[in-house]
C-alpha positions as CSV (number, residue, x, y, z in Angstrom):
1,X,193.5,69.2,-11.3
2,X,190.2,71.8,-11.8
3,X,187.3,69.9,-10.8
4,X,184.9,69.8,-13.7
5,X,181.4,71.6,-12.8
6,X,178.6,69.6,-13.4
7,X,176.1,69.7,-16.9
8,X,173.2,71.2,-16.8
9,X,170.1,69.9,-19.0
10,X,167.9,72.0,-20.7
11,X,165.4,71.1,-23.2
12,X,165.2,73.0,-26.5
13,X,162.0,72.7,-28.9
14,X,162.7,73.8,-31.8
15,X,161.1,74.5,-35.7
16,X,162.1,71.7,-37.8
17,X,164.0,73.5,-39.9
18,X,166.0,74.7,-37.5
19,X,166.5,70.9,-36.5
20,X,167.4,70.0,-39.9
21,X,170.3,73.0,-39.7
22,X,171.6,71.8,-36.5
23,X,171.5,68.1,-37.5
24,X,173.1,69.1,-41.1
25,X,175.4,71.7,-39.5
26,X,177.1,68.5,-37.0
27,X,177.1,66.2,-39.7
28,X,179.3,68.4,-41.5
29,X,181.4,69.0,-38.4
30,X,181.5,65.4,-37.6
31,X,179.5,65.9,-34.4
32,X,176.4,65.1,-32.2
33,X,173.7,67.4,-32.6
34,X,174.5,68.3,-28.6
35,X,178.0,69.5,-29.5
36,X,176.9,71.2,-32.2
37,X,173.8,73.3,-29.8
38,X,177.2,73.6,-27.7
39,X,179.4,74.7,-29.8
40,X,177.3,77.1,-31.5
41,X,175.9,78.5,-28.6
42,X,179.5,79.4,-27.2
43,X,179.9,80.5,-30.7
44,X,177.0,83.1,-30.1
45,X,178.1,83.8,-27.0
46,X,181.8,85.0,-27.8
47,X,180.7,86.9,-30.8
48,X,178.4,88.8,-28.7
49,X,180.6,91.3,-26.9
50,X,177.9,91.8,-24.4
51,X,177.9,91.4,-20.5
52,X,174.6,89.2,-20.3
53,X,175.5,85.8,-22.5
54,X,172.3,84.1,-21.0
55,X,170.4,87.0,-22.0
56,X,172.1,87.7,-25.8
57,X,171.6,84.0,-26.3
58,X,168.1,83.6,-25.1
59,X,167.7,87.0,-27.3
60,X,169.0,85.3,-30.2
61,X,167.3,82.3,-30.2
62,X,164.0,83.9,-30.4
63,X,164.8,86.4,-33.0
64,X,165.8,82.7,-35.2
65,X,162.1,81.3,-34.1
66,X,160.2,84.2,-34.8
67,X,162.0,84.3,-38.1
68,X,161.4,80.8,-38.6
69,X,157.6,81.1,-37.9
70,X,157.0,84.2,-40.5
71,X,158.9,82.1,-42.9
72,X,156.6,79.1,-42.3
73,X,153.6,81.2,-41.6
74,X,154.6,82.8,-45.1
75,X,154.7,79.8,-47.3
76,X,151.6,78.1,-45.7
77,X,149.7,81.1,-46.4
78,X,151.3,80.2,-50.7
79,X,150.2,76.6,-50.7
80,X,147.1,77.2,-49.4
């Protein structure tokens, strides 16, 4: 039998709203919100193509915050 590597913990802040689509997102698939970070991440991974995961993923994730942050920046700058 493979011995299973061990779980590495990483901690993730992230924009509400992207909470709220993670949280909504493994409702719907009937998961924790860890699966879903998991599953979506190899998700992101696989549809990458590239030779650098770490990198496409870490690349990824701050193109979604940045966006996230003009959005909010955006609609703060409407209600004000």
């Amino acid at each position: 039998m493979a011995e299973k590597a061990p779980m590495a913990r990483m901690q993730l802040l992230l924009p509400p709203e992207l909470k709220a689509e993670i949280e909504q997102f493994a409702e719907e698939q009937g998961l924790s919100a860890n699966e879903a970070i998991r599953l979506l991440s190899r998700r992101g991974l696989s549809a990458s193509g590239k030779t650098a995961p770490v990198d496409v993923l870490l690349e990824e994730l701050g193109y979604r915050i940045r966006d996230l942050e003009q959005r909010l920046a955006k609609a703060e700058g409407l209600s004000a």
